[in-house]
N, C-alpha and C positions, 0 to 999 in steps of 0.2 A: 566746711570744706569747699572751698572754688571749685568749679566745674570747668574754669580754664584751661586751654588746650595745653599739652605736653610736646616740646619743640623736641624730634629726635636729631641729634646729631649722632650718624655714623663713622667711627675711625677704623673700621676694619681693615682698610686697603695700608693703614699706616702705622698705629698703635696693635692691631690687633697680629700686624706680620711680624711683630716682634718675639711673637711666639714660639717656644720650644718646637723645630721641625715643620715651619712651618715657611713659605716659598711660592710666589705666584711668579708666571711670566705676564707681558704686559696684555694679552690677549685676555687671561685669566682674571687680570683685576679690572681691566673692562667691560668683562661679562659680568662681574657682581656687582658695579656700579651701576651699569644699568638695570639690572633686579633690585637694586634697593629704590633706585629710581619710579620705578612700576611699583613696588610696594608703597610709595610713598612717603618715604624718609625725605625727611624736609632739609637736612646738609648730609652731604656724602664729601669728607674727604680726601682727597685723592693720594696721596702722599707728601712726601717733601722732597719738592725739586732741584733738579741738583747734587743728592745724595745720593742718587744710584741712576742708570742708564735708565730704569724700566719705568719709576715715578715719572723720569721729564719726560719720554716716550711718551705714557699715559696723556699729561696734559697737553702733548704737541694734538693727539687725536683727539682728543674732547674736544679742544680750540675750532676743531674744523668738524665736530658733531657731535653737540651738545647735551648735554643730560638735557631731558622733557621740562621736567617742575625741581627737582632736586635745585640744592645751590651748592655748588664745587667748591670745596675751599683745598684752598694751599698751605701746607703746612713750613713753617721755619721758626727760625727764634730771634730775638728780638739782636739788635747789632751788637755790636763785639763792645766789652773796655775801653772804651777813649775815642771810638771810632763815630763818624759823622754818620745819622742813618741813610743819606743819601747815598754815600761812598762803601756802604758797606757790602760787600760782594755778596753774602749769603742771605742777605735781605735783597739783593737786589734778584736772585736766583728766584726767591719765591715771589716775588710781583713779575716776576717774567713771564711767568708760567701761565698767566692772563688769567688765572679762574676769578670769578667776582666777588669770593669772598677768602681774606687771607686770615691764617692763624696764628697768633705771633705766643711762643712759650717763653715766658721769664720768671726769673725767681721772686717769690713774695716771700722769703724767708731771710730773716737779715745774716743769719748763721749761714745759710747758702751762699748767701751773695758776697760774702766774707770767705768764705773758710773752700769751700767746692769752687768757686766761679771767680775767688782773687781779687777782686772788686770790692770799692767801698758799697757802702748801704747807698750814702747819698746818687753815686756812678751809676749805681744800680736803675735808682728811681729815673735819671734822666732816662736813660738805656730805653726802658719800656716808655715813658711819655714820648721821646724823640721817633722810635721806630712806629710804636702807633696810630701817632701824626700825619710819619710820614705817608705810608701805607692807603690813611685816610684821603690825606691831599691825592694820591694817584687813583679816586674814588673806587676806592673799595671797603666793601662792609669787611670790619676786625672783629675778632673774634680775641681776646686776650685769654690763654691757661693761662693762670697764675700757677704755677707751680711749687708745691710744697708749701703751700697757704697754709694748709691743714696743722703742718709740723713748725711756723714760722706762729701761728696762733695758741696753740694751743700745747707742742712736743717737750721735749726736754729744756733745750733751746731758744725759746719763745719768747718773741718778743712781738705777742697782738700789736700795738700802734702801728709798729713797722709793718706788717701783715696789711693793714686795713692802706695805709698810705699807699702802699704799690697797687693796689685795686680802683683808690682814689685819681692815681697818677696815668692808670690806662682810660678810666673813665673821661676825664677830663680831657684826653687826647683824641675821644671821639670813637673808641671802642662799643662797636654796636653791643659785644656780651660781654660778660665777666666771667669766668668760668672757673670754678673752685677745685683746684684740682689734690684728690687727695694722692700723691705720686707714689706713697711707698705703700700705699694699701692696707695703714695697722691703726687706723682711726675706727671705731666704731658712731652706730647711728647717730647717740645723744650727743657726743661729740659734732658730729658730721651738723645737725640741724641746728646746735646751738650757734657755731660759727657763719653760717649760713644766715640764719635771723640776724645776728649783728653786721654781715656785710651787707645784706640786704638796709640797714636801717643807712649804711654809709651811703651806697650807689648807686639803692634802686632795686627795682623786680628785675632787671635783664644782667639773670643772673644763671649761670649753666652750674653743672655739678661732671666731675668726671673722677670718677671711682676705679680703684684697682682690688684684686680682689684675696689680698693676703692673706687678710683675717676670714675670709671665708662668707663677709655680710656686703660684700661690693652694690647684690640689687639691690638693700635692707636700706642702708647709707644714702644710694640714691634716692632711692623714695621718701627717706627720711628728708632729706633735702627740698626734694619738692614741698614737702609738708612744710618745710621751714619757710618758704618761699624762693626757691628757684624755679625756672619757666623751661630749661633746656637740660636735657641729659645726654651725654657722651658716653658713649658704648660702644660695642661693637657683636658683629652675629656669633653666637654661639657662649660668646665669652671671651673669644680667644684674645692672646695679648701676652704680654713679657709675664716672666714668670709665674704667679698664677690666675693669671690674665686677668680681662678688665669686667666691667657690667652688662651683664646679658643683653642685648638691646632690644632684644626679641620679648622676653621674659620681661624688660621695664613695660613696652607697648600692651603686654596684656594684662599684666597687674594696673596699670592705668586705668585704663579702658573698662575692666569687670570685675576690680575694686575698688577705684578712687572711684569711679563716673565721670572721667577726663581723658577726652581722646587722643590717643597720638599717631593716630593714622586716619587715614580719609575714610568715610563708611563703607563699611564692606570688606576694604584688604586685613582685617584682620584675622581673618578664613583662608590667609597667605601663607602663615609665621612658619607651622609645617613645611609646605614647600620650601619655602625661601632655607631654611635651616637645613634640609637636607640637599639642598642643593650646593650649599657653600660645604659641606661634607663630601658631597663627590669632588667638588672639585680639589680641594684640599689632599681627596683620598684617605678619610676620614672615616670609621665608623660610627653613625651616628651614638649619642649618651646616649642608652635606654632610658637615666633616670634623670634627663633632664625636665624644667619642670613646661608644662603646657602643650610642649614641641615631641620629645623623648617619646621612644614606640612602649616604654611603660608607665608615660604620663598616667594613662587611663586604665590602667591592669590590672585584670583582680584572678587571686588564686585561688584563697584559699573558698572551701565550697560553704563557709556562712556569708560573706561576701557575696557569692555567686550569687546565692539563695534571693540576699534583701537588693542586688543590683536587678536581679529576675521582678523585684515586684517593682520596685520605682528606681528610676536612674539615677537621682539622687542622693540613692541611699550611700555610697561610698564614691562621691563625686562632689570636687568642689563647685566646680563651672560644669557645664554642656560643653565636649573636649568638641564636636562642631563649628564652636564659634573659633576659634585658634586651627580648624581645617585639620583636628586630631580627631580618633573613634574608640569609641570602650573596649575593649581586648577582656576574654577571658580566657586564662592556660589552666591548663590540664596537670596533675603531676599527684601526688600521690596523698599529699594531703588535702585535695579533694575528694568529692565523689560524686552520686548521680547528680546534683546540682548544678556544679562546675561543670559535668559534660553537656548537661542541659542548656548549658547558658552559651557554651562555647559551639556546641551543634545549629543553635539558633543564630547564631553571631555568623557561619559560613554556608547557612539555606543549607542545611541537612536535620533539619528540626523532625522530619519523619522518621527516623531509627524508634522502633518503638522500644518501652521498657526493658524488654529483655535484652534488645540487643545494645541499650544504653548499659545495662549490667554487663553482659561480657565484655563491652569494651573497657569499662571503669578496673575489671581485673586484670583482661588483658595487658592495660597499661601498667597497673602495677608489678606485673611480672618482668614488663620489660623493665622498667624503672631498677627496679631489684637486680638487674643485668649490667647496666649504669647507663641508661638511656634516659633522658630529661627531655621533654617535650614543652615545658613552659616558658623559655624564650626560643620555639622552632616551630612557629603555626601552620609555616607550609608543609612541615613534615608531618604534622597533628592530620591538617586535612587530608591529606594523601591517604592515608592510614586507615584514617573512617571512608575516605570513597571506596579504595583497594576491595576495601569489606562487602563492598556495593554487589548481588547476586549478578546485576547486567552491567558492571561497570567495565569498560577496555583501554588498559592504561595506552597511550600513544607511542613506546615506543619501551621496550624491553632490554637491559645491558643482560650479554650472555656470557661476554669472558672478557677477560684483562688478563694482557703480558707485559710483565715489566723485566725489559734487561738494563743491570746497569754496570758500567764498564768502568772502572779506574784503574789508570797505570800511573805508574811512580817511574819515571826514568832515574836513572843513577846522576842526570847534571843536571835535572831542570825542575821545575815545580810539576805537581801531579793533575793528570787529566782526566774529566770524568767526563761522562756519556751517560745519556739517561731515554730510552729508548721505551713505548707504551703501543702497544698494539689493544683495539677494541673491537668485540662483536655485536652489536646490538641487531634486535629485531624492530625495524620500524614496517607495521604493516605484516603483511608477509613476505618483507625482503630483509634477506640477512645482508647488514652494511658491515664492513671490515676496514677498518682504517688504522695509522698508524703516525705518529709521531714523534719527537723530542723535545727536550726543556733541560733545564737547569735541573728539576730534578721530578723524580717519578709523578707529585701530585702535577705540577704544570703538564709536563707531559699528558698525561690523563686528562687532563684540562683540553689540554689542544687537541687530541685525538676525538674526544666524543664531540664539541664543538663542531670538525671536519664530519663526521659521520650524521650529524645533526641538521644543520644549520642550510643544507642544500633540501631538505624535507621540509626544513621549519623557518623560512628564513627570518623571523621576530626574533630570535636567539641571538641575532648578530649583535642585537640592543644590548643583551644581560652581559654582567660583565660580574665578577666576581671583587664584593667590597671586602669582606673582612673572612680572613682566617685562621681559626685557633684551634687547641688542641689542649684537654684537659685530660689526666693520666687520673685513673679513678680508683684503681689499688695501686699504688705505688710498691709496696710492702714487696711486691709480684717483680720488684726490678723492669727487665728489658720485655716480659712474659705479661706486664701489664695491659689491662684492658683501656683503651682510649677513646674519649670521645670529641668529635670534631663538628664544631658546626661553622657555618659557611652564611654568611649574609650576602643575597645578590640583589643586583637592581637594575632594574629601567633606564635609569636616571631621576624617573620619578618616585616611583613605588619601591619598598624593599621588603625582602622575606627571607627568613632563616629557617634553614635544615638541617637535620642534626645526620649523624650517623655516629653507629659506634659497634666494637670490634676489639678482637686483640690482635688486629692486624691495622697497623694505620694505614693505609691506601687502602683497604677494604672500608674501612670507615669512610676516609675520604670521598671513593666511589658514591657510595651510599649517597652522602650528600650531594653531592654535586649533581647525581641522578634525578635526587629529589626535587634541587633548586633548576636544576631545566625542564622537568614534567612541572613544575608547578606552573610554572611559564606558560609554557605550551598549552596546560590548561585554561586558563585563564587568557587567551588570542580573544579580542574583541572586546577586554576591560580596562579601557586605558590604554595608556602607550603603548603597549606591545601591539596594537591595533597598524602603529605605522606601517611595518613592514608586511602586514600581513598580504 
């Protein structure tokens, strides 16, 4: 096994916005290229210019303030059918864009370059040797995708020789990679390395891999790749990407790193991958995967209480890696197929390790009776911990909710569309001052949102930070109709940190309340750990 570096190339800002709902303005993709930049990522592509206002935006401002170490590449496609690559306008759009490194996409499938792109085979091959060239002479490092290499060698259609020539034909044009792209994502690994080893034997090691993730094995593929001999992987954060997106880029860097024994980040930032993941999640407006792997808040989570038990004597015991090194921490939840174990493990994990036995036993039934009620406390730690301090004989929560009014108003006029009003008044105790505020929203939970906020946030003003990521609502008897019990939890965050709180009720805005209570005392608890430290 080579211990040779892993070259990461990022396409999030490009491939990865192709994704189902997903949208950056230019401010946005600038902020994450400089975080990959800081993490280390050795190309961050920037878009393809020309194609939209916000991509050539992006590269007017990088021209005048450059990424640090990262290398910019430009995304376009190789010049048109018949056309000269000098004179080609959309080849000329992307060497405009000035970044130092350009990416040129062309088909390496002769059924493509025939049948999808209308072009001979032969047309084809000049196409990518002529734009590669060119590209080269206006010194710049190329990056060639070959696109649909994958299915042009090995698919239905296949016609290998012609696969290998259009990789020969970039090569020889001065193409610093070769990058094997599998486009429609339904190649598996042995596939994926065996085509790789034989390009490799045509063109050399500078060779990329860039996986889509259809069949469900997109990181599998890459790494299978590298093992075959490719040096560069294309990916993007999270995954994300056209339909079901592309290679984790996050998840390639640590599987590298503390499986292969090949680096692909500078020492140290790999105690980044958490941040950097949840941060392209806020921005997106994204609830982070709980079971994503390495990164995900249940990479490291364990339930059930034999788990808890053998993780209580070595860390090991139900861990692949030290979640540490990837800047993740062990989680242990609470929930009914536990017991004093699990709460053992999980008292020790938030400094409340003193509850002694007995009052570890009341809490382990406790819980099951709420459980039995439909309350779940296994993905809601902030509500777990609340729960066990509340218990606490000297503990003084910071700030008490004493009444919720909800009016809500809709008129139906006889000529126009109908209009609603959604009106929340709150009383809480902060201290010994009763605060009473009031506001509106779209609908009763915002409202209640904006209202305790207002009552809140002038006592506390770190709360201005939290902002409310994700909210759901799971109906636990249904059987019960409109009479059903609901339970709602609420993921909030920092920007940095996140925590869920649950509530639950047969009343959803009572449930609502509940959480949203929970996720601003936790807050407030927790002033001087981390970001919320700014405002303070």
């Amino acid at each position: 096994m080579t211990s040779r570096p892993v070259i990461l190339y990022d396409t999030t800002l490009r491939d990865g916005m192709q994704g189902f709902g997903l949208q950056l303005s230019c401010d946005q993709k600038l902020a994450i290229a400089r975080r990959l930049d800081r993490l280390g990522v050795a190309y961050v592509e920037g878009g393809w210019p020309g194609a939209n206002p916000r991509d050539t935006a992006l590269f007017r401002r990088l021209r005048l303030r450059p990424l640090g170490s990262a290398r910019l590449a430009a995304f376009g496609a190789t010049c048109r059918p018949g056309a000269r690559a000098p004179d080609d306008p959309g080849l000329a759009a992307t060497l405009d864009a000035g970044a130092p490194v350009v990416t040129l996409v062309g088909k390496a499938s002769r059924w493509q370059a025939e049948t999808v792109l209308g072009t001979t085979a032969g047309e084809n091959l000049r196409m990518v040797a002529a734009s590669c060239a060119h590209a080269v002479a206006q010194g710049r490092e190329v990056v060639f995708d070959a696109e649909h290499v994958f299915d042009g060698a090995r698919g239905e259609d296949s016609d290998p020789g012609y696969a290998m020539e259009v990789l020969e034909a970039a090569a020889q044009a001065g193409a610093s990679w070769i990058v094997l792209c599998d486009t429609n994502g339904g190649q598996l690994p042995r596939a994926i390395a065996e085509v790789t080893a034989a390009a490799r034997e045509r063109v050399g090691d500078r060779l990329g891999i860039h996986c889509h993730n259809d069949a469900g094995v997109a990181v599998a593929a890459s790494l299978a790749a590298l093992e075959a001999g490719a040096r560069m992987v294309q990916g993007t954060l999270n995954g994300c990407g056209e339909r079901c997106g592309n290679a984790d880029l996050l998840v390639i860097a640590a599987t590298c790193e503390l499986k292969l024994g090949r680096a692909a980040l500078p020492p140290d930032r790999l105690q980044e991958l958490v941040a950097v993941s949840r941060t392209f999640d806020a921005v997106v407006n994204r609830a982070p995967d709980a079971h994503r792997p390495y990164v995900g808040p249940a990479a490291f989570l364990h339930k059930g209480g034999l788990h808890a038990q053998g993780m209580a004597r070595h860390p090991r015991a139900y861990q692949h890696v030290d979640p540490a090194r990837v800047g993740n921490r062990s989680r242990t939840v609470v929930s009914d197929q536990g017991g004093r174990s699990s709460i053992g493990a999980k008292l020790r994990e938030l400094g409340l390790a003193d509850l002694d036995r007995d009052g570890r036993g009341r809490l382990v039934e406790r819980l099951k009776r709420l459980e039995s009620l439909g309350w779940a406390f296994e993905d809601a730690d902030a509500s777990f911990e609340l729960l066990v301090r509340r218990q606490q004989p000297k503990d003084q929560p910071p700030f008490a909710l004493r009444e919720v009014l909800v009016v809500a108003r809709q008129e139906t006029p006889a000529d126009g569309p109908a209009r609603q009003s959604v009106e929340t008044s709150v009383k809480l105790l902060v201290g010994p001052a009763l605060v009473h505020t009031a506001a509106t929203g779209l609908g009763p939970v915002e409202a209640l949102d904006v209202a305790l906020r207002r009552a809140l946030v002038p006592h506390f003003p770190e709360l201005a930070q939290v902002r409310l990521v994700d909210y759901r609502v799971r109906v636990i008897d249904g059987d019960r109709g409109t009479g059903a019990t609901v339970r709602v939890g609420i993921d909030s965050s920092d920007g940095e940190r996140l925590w869920t709180t649950v509530g639950c009720s047969g009343n959803i805005l009572h449930a609502s309340a509940l959480a949203l209570v929970d996720g601003y005392e936790w807050a407030v608890r927790h002033r001087g750990h981390g970001r919320l430290t700014a405002s303070a």
